[in-house]
N, C-alpha and C positions, 0 to 999 in steps of 0.2 A: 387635281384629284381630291385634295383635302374641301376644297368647297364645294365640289360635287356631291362628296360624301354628306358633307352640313345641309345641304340641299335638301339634300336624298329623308336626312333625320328629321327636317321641319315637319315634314308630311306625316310624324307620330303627333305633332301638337292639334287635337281635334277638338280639345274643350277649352282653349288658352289657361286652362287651371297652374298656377304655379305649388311648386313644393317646397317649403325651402329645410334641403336637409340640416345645414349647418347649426350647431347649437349658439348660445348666448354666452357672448364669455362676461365671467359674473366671480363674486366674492361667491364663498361656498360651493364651489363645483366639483366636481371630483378629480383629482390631481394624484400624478402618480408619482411614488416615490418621495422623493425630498421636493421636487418642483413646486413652484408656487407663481400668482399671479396675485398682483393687486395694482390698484389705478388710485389717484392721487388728484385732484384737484386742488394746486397751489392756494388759490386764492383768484379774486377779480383784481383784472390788472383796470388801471384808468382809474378816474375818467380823465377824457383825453377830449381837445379841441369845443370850440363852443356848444357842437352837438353832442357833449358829453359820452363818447364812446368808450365802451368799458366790453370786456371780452374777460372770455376763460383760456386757461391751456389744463393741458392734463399729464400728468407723467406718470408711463406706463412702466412696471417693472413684471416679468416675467421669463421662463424660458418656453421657446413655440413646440418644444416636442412635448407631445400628450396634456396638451394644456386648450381646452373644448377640444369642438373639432379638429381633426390634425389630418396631414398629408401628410403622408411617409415618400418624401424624393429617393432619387437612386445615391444621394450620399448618407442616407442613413445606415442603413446596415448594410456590414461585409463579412467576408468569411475569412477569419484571419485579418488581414491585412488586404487582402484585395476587394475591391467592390466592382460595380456594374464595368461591363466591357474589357474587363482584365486591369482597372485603375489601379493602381497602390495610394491605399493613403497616407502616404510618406510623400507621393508627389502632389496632391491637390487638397490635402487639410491642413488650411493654415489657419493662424490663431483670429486672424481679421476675417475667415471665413474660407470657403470653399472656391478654390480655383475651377474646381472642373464639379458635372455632376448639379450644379444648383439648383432650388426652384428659379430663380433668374430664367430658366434656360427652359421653362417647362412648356409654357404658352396655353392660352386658352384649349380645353377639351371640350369636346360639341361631338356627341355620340347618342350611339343608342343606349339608354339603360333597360335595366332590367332588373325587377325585384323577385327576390325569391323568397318566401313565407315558411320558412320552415317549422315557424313555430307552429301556425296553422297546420301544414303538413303531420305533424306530428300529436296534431288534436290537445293542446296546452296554450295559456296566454305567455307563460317564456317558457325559453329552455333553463335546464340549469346548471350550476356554475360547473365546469368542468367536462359539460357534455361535448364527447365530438361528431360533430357534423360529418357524416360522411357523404361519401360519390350519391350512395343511392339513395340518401337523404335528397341531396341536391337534383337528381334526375327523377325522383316520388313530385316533388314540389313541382318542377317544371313540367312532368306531366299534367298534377290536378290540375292546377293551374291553367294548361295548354299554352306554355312559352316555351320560347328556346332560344336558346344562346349561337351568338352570332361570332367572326372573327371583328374585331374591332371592340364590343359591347361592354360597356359596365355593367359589373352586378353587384347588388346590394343583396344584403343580408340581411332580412328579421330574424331574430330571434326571440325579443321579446326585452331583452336583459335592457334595453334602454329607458324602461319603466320604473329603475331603480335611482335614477338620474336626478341627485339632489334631493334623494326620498332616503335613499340609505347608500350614502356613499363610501362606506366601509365594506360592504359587501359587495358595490358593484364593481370594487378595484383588487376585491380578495381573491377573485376567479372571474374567469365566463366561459359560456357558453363558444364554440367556433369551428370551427372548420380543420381537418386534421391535414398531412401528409396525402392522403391517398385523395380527400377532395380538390384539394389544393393541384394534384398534378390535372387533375381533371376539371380544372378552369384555366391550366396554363394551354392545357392540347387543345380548348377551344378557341382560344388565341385571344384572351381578352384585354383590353388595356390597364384596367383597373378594379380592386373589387375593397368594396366597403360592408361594413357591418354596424348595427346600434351595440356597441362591443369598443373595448378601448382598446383593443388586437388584432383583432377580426379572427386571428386565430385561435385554437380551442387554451386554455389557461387553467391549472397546468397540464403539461403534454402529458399524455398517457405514456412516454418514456420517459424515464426522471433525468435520464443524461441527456435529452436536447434540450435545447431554450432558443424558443421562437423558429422553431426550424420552417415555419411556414414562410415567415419574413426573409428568410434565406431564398428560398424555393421562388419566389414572387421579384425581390429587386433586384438582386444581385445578377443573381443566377437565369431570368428571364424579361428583367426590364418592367415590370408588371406596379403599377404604385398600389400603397394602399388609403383607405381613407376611412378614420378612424370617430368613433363617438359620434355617432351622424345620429338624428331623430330620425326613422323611418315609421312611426307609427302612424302618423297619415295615411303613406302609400299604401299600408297592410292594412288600414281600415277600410277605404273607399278601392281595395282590389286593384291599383294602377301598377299593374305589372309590366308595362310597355310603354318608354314615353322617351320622349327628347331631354336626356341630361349634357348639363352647361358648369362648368367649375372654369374660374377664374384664378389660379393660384396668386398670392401674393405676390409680387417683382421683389423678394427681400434679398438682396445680394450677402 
């Protein structure tokens, strides 16, 4: 069935155009919280053997949540103590890593995407910070547009806010623009796999209720299986209008 399906998706690829959403992981990027990322080049090792071989290595230090682009797997957020399938993490969060739940365990994803422009929809080059996306935000876009969401589809989210991306990374981490509770239940009933946004949340930041934090990300892993996928460039796709196309994510194997 699953290659059927793959099959079934090549048939959107009609310009071989690639996109590549993922950003560049780089010194100065936007990092959340205390997190940090930097790379190191020791020195050249050699030379070595009469053909005088000489090489680099590099040592990498960071943490992978919210650091460029990021997946959110189903061992990231729980409610309480329980996460996705009724897990306790008491029984699969260990200190060398996650028993159950892993990106390890995720596999290639080869589906239909699907982008949604709301910033266009909403006639502005972004949203701004704190705005929530709503259902009929969502179903305005997908009419102009003339797409629709499918069981199985990813969708991406423009909003705009990715234009601040190493331009002013104070303020791209202060807030953003996303998508609230009520749109959110309205991409889980369309049964989607995954939804991403140019957004280091994808959901709206901060919530218009001051007593939840992240309730979207509740509503999406835990609670429905759903990944998310975080800090993407979508400004390509919302320039040249590809709102229908064959999406491929290779998650890392990092046990």
């Amino acid at each position: 069935k699953v290659s059927m399906n793959i099959l079934r998706f090549s048939d959107l690829v009609t310009q071989g155009r690639v996109y590549q959403l993922g950003r560049v992981y780089e010194a100065g990027m936007p990092l959340f919280g205390t997190r940090h990322y930097s790379l190191r080049i020791p020195g050249a090792f050699g030379p070595s053997g009469s053909n005088q071989l000489i090489y680099h290595d590099e040592i990498v230090s960071g943490e992978l949540g919210q650091i460029g682009t990021q997946f959110d797997g189903l061992g990231h957020i729980g409610i309480g103590d329980l996460f996705y399938n009724g897990s306790n993490r008491r029984d699969f969060a260990a200190p060398e890593g996650l028993t159950r739940l892993g990106i390890e365990q995720v596999g290639a994803i080869v589906t239909r995407g699907v982008l949604i422009d709301v910033a266009r929809y909403k006639g502005v080059a972004a949203l701004q910070g704190g705005y929530e996306i709503t259902a009929a935000d969502l179903r305005g876009a997908l009419a102009r547009q003339r797409t629709d969401i499918r069981p199985g589809d990813v969708v991406l989210i423009h909003t705009g806010w990715g234009s601040l991306w190493m331009v002013d990374n104070a303020r791209y981490g202060a807030s953003e623009p996303g998508i609230g509770l009520e749109a959110g239940q309205y991409l889980v009933d369309e049964a989607i796999v995954l939804a991403g946004a140019d957004t280091w949340g994808v959901e709206v930041v901060p919530n218009p209720n001051p007593d939840l934090s992240f309730p979207v990300h509740q509503l999406f892993i835990p609670r429905n299986g759903i990944y998310n996928l975080e800090n993407l460039d979508t400004a390509e796709l919302a320039r040249d209008e590809a709102y229908e196309f064959m999406f491929v994510f290779t998650p890392l194997r990092l046990k």
